[in-house]
DSSP file (Angstrom, degrees, kcal/mol; ACC not computed):
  #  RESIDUE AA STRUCTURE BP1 BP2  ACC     N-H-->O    O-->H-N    N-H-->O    O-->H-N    TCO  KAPPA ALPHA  PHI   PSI    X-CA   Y-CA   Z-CA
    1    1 A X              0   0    0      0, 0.0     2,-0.2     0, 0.0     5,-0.0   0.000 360.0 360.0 360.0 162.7   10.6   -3.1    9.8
    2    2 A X        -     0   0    0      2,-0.1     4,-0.1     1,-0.1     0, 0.0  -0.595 360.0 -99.7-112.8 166.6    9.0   -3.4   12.9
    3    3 A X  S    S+     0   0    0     -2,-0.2    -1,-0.1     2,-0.1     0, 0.0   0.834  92.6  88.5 -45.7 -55.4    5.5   -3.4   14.2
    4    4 A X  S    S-     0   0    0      1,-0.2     2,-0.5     0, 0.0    -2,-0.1   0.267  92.1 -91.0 -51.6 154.2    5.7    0.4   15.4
    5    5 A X        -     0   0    0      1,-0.1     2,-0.2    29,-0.0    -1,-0.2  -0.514  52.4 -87.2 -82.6 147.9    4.9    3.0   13.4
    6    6 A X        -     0   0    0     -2,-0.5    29,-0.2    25,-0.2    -1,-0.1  -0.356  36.7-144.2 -50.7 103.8    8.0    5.0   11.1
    7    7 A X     >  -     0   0    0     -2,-0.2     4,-1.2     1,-0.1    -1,-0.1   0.148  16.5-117.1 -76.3-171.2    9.4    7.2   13.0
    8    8 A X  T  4 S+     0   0    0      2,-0.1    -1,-0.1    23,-0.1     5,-0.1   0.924 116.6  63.7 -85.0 -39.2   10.5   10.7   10.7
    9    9 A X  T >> S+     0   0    0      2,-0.2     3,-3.5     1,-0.2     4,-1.1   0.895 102.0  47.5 -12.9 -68.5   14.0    9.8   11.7
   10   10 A X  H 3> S+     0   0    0      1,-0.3     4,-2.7     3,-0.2     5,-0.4   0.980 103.7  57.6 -72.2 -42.4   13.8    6.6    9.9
   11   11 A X  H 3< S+     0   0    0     -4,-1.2    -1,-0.3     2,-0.2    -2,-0.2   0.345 105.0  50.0 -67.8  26.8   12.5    7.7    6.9
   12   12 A X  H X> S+     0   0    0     -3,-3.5     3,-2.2     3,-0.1     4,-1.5   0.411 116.3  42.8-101.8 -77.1   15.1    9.8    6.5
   13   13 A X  H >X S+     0   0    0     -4,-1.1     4,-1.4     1,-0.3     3,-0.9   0.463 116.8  45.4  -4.6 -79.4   17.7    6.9    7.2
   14   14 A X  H 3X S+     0   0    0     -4,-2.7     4,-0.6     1,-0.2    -1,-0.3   0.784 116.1  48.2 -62.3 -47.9   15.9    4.3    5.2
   15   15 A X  H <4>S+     0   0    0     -3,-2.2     5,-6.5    -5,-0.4    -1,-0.2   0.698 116.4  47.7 -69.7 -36.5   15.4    7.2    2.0
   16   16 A X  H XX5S+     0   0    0     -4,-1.5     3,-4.3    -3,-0.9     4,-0.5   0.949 109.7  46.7 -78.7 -82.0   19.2    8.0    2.5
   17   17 A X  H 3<5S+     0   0    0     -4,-1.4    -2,-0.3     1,-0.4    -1,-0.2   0.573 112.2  52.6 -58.2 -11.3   20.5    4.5    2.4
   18   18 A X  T 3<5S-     0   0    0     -4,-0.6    -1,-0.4    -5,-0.2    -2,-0.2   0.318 123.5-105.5-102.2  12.1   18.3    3.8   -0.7
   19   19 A X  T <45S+     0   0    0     -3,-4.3     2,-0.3    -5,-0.2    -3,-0.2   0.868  90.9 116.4  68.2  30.7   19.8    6.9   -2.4
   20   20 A X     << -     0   0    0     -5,-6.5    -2,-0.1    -4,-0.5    -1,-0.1  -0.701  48.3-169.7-107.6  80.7   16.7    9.0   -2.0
   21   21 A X        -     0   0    0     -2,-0.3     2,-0.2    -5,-0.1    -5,-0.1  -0.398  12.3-138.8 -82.6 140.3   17.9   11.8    0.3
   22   22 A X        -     0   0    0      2,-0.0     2,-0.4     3,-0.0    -1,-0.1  -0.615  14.5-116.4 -88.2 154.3   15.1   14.2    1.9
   23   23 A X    >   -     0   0    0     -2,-0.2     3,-2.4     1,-0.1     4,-0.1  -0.860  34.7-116.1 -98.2 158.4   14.6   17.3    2.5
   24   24 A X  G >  S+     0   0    0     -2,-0.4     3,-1.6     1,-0.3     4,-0.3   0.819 114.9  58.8 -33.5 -62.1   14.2   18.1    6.6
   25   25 A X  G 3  S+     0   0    0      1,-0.3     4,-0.5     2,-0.1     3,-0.4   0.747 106.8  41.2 -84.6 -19.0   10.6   19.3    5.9
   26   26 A X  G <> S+     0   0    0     -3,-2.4     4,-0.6     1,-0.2    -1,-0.3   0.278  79.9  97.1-103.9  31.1    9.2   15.9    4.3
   27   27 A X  H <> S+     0   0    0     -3,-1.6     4,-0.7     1,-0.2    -1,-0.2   0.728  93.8  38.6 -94.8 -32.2   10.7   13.3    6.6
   28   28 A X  H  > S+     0   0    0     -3,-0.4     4,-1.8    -4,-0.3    -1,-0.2   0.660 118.2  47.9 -84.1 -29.0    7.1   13.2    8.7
   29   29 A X  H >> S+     0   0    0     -4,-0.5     4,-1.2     1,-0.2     3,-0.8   0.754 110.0  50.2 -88.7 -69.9    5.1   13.4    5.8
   30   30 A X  H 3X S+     0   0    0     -4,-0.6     4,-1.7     1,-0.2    -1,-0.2   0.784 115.9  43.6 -14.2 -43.4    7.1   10.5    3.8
   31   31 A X  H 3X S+     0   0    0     -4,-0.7     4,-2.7     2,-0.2    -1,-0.2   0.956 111.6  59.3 -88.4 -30.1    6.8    7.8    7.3
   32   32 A X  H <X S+     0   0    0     -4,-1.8     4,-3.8    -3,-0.8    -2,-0.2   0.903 108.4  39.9 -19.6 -55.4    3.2    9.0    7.4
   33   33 A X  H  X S+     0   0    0     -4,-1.2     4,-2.5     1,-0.2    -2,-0.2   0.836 109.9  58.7 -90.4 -41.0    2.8    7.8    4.0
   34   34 A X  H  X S+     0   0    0     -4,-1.7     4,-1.8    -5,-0.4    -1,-0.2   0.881 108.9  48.5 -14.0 -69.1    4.9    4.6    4.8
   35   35 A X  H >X S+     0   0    0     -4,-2.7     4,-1.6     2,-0.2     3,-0.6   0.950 106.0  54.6 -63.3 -49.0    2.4    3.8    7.5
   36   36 A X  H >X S+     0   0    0     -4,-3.8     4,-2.7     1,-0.2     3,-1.3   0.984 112.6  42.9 -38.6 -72.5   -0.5    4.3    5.4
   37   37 A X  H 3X S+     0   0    0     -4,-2.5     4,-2.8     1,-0.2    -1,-0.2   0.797 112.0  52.5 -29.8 -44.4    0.8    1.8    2.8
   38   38 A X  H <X S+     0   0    0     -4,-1.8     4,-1.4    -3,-0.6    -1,-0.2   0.644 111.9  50.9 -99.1 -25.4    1.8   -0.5    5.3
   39   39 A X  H <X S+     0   0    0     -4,-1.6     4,-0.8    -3,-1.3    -1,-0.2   0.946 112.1  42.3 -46.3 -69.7   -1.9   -0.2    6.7
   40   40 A X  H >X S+     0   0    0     -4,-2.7     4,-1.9     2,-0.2     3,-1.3   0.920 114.0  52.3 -67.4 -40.6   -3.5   -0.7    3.8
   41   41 A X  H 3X S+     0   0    0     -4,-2.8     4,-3.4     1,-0.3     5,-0.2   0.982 110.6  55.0 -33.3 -71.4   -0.9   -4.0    2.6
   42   42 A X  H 3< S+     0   0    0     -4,-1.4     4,-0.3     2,-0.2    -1,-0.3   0.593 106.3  42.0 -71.4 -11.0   -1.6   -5.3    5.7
   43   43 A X  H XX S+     0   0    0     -3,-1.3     3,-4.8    -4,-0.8     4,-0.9   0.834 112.8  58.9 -71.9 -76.6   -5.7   -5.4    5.6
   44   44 A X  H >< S+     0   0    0     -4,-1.9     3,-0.5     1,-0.3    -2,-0.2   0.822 103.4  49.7 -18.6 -66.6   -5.4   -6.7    2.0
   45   45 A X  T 3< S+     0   0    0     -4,-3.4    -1,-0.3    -5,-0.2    -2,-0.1   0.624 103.4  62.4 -50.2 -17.1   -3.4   -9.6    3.4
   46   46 A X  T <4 S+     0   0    0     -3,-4.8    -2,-0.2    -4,-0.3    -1,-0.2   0.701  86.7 101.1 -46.8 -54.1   -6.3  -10.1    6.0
   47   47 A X    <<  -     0   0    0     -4,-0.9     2,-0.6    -3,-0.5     3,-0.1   0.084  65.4-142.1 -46.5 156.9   -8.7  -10.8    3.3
   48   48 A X        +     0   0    0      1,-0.1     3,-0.1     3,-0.0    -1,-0.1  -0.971  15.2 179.3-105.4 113.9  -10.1  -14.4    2.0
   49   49 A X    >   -     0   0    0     -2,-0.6     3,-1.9     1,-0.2    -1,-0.1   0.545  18.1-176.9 -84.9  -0.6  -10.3  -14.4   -1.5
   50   50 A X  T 3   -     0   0    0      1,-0.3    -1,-0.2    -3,-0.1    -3,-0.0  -0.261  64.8 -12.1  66.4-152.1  -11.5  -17.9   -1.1
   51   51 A X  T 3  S+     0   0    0     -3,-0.1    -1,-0.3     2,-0.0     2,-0.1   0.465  90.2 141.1 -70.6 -10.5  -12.1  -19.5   -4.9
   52   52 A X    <   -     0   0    0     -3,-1.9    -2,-0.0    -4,-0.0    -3,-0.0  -0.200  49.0-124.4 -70.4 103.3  -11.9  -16.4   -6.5
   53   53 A X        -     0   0    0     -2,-0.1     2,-0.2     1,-0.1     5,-0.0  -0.025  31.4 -87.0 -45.4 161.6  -10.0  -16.8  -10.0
   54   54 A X    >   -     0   0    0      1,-0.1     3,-4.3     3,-0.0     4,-0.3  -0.410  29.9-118.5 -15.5 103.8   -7.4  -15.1  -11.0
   55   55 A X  G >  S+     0   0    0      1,-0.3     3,-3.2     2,-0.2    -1,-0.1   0.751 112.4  76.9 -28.0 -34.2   -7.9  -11.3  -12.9
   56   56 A X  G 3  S+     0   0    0      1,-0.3    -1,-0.3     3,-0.0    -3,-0.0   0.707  96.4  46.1 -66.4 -20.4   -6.0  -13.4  -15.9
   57   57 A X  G <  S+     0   0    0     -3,-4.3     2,-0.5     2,-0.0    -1,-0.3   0.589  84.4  97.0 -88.1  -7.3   -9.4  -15.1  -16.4
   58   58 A X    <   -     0   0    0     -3,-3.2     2,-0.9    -4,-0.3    -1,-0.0  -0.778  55.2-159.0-109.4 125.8  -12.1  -12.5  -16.5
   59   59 A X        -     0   0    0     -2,-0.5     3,-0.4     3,-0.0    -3,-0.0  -0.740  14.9-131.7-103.5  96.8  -12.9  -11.5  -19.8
   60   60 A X  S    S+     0   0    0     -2,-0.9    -1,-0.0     1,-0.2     0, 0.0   0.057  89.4  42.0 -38.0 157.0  -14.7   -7.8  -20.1
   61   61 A X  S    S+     0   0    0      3,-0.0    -1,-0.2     0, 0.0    -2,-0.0   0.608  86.4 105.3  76.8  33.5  -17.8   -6.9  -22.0
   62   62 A X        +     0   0    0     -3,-0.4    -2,-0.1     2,-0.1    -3,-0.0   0.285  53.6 138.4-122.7 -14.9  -19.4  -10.7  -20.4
   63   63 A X        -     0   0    0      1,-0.1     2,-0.2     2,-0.0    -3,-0.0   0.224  68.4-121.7  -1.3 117.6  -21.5   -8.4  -17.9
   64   64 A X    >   -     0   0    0      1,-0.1     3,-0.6     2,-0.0    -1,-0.1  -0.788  26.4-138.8 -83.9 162.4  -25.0   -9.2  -17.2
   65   65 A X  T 3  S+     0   0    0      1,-0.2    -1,-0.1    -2,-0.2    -2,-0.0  -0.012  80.5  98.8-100.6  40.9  -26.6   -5.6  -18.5
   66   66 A X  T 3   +     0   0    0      2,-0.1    -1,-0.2     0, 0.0     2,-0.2   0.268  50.4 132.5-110.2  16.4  -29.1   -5.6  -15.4
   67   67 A X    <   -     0   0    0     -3,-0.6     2,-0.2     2,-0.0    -4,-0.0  -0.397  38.0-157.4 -70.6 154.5  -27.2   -3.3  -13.1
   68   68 A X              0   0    0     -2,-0.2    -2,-0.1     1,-0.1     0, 0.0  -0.721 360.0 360.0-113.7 151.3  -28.7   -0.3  -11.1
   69   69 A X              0   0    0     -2,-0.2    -1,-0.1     0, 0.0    -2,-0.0   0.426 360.0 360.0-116.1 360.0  -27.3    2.6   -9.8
């Protein structure tokens, strides 16, 4: 896909060819929602996580119990 934002046009095209056919009236909100995603993907992929292990390591109830709210 290309830089530009999803036109409604293509999401119906793209929705069709995947075997999701729309109806006329959600063809804007569906590349809306497209963009959004494609927004947010693309900050996430901006980030450094640096050293920061892996979820597979962090073991719950290991808290310290000195948080504020």
């Amino acid at each position: 896909m290309s830089p530009q934002e999803l036109t409604a046009q293509e999401a119906a095209r793209w929705a069709l060819r995947e075997g999701l056919p729309l109806e006329a009236g959600r063809h804007a909100e569906v590349a809306a929602t497209a963009h959004h995603i494609r927004t947010v993907i693309g900050t996430l992929r901006e980030l450094d996580f640096g050293d920061t292990p892996p979820a597979a390591v962090y073991t719950a109830g290991q808290e310290a119990d000195d948080a504020s709210l």
